[in-house]
N, C-alpha and C positions, 0 to 999 in steps of 0.2 A: 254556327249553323252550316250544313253541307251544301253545298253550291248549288243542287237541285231544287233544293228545298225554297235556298234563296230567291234566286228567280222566279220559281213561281208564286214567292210571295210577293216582291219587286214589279214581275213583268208576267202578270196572269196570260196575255196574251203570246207570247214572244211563244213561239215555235221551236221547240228541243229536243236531242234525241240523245239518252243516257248509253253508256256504256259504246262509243263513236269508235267505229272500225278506221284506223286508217288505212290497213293494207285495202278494204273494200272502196276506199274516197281518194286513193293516188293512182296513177298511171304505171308506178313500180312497182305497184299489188306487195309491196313490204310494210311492216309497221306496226307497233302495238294499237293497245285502246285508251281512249282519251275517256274521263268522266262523265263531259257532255257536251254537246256542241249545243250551238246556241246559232239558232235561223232569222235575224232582224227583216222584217218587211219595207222598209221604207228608212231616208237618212235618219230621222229622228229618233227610232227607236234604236238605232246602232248606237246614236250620242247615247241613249240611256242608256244600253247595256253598258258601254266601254266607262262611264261615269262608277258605275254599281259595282265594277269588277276593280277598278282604281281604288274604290273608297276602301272595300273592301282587303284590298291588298292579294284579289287572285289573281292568277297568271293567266294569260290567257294567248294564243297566235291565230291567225288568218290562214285562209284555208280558200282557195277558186276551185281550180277544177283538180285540183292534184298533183298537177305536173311542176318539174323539177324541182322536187319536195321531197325530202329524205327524213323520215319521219322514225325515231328510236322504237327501240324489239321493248319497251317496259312499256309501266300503265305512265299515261301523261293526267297529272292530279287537275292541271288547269282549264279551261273553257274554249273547245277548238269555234271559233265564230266564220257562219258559212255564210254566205252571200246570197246564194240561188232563187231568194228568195222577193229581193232587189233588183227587178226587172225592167224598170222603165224605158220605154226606147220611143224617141220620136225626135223630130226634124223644123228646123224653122231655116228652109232655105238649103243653104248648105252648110248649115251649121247642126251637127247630129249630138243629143244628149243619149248617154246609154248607161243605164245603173249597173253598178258594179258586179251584179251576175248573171250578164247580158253575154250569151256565150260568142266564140267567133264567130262561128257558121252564122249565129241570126245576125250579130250586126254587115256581116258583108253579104248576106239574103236583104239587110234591109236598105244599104247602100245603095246595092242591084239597081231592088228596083226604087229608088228614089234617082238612078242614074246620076249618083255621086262616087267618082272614081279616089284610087288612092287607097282604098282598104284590102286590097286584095291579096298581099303578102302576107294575111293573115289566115288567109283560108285553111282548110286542117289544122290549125295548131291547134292542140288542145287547151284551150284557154278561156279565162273570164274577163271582162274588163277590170273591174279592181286588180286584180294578180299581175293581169298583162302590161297595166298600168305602173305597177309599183315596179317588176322588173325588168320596163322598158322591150317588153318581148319582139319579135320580130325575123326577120332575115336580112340576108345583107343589101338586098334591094328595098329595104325599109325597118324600120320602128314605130312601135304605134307611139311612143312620146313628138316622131314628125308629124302626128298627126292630130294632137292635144292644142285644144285651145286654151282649154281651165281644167282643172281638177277641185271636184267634190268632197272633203273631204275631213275627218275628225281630229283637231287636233287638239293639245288640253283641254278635251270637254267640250269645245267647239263645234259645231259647223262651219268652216271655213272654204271660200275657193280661192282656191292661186292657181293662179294663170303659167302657160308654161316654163316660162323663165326661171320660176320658183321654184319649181319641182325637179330641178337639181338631176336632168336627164344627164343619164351615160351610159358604156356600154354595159348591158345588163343589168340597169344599175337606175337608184332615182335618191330622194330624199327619202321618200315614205320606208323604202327598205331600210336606211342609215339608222330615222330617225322612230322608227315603228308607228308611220301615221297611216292610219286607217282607210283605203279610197271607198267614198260612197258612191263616186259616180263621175264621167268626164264628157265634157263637152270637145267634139272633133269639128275639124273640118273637111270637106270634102271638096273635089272637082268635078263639076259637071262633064260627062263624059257618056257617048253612045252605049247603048244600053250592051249591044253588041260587042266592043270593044272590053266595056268590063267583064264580058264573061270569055272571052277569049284570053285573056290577064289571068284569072278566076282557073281555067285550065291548066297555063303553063303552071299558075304556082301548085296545083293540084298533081300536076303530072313530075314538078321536084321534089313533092313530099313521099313520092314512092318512092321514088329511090334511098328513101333514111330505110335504116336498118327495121327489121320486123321485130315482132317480140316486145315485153314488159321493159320498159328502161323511164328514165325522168327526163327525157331529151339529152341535149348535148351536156358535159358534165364540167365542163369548163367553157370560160372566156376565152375568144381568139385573144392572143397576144399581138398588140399592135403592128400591124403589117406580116402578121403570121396567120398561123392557125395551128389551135390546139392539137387539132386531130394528125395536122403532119407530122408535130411534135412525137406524139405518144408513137405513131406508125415507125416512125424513124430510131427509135427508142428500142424497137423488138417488142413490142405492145401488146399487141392487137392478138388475140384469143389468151391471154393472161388472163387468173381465174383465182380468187376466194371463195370457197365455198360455193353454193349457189351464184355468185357472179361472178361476171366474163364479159371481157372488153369486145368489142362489137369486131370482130374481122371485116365487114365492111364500111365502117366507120369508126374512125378508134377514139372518138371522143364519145360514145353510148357507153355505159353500162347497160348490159343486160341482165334482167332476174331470170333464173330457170329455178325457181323455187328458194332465193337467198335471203337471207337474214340484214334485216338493216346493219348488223351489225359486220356481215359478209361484204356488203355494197361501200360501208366507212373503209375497212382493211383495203380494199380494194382502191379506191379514191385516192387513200396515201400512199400506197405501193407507186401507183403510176405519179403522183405527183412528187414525190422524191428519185423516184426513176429521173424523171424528167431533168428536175433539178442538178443530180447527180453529173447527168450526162450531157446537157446543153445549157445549164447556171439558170433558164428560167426557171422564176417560179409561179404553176397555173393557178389563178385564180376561181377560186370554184363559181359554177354558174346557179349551183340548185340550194336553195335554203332548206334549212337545216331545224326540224325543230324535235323538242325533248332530246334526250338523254344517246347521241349519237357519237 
């Protein structure tokens, strides 16, 4: 049976949208078409889709907001599943639940004004909580896994929360990515803090995001290397306006790729050029920061 066909006989309700642009659902505006994406409202229905897509034996990857996601130039046969649709957000104290496609901007609007501080390092990034979750997203003056209580989340068929400990934080990095477990949704903490003070926080990190590079890129493309930084790395390298096709390493930040119209498959050549540069010439080797899904 064709996997449209499936689900709407499976899940009459579930929310879907055939023939899924990914260059139009990433922030590197690259990518082919997926067959369908598939929109769950609530955790129970993700159990039921991720259950239906198992038995079945189709493939399927997670998808937030788009960012650092390098998505292949073919058709993806499998079930891209979005989130946006899982929105819960509310507070008991200083403890904040937020569902998995709860964007930055509203949770640290809803921080604000509950005048719970500590979310602030998150402001502009383009991100969801499931996604930000699973890649422990952040800057170097935080991560949002410092700021996880529990995680909501699908695992064998499950609904399951594990608490932080479990969730296997590093840098860029968690279990849900290792282990491809599903986040439905996490519970934060926050610090009671002047209302004033959060948005003066709220500023400077708003006034750092200017300064990254302008233009179509998946953020930074690599992991700092412990007590390093990637971007010195590459800069140091002779890097920085090196170019594949359509992409080009950021001259103001040499850990960007930028798209001026490139082919995923321009932005791959690209990725291992500079990371065997690297290699070549200083014996690290970068760990990539942006997942990778179909045929790339």
């Amino acid at each position: 049976m064709e996997i449209p066909a499936l689900l709407r006989g499976e899940m009459p309700r579930l929310f879907t949208e055939e023939n899924f642009s990914f260059s139009r659902h990433t922030t590197l505006g690259c990518g082919g078409v997926a067959r369908i994406a598939a929109y769950p409202s609530c955790a129970e229905e993700l159990v039921r889709l991720l259950c239906i897509l198992k038995r079945e034996g189709v493939p399927c990857c997670f998808l937030g907001a788009g960012a650092n996601v390098l998505a292949g130039d073919g058709f993806y046969e499998g079930v891209v599943v979005r989130f946006s649709r899982m929105e819960a957000l509310f507070s008991d104290g200083r403890l904040v639940f937020a569902g998995a496609g709860v964007t930055g901007g509203r949770l640290c609007r809803f921080a604000r004004e509950a005048c719970l501080g500590g979310f602030e390092p998150f402001t502009g990034i383009p991100m969801t909580v499931g996604g930000a979750v699973a890649m422990n997203a952040g800057v170097r003056e935080g991560r949002i896994g410092d700021r996880v209580e529990g995680v909501l989340a699908v695992r064998d068929g499950r609904l399951v929360l594990l608490d932080r400990y479990q969730c296997g934080f590093g840098e860029k990095d968690s279990r849900f990515l290792r282990e491809g477990i599903a986040v439905a949704g996490a519970y934060f903490y926050g610090a009671y803090a002047e209302r004033a003070q959060i948005e003066r926080n709220l500023c400077y990190f708003r006034q750092k995001r200017r300064r990254l590079p302008k233009g179509r890129s998946m953020g930074c493309t690599f992991v700092n290397p412990t007590g390093d930084s990637a971007g010195r790395l590459i800069d140091g390298c002779g890097l920085k306006g090196a170019r594949v096709g359509g992409a080009r390493v950021s001259e103001e930040h040499a850990n960007f790729i930028l798209s001026e119209g490139a082919t995923a498959e321009d932005v791959s050549r690209l990725i291992a050029l500079v990371r065997d540069s690297v290699y070549r010439q200083t014996g690290t080797l970068l760990r990539e920061e942006i997942r990778r899904i179909g045929d790339t």
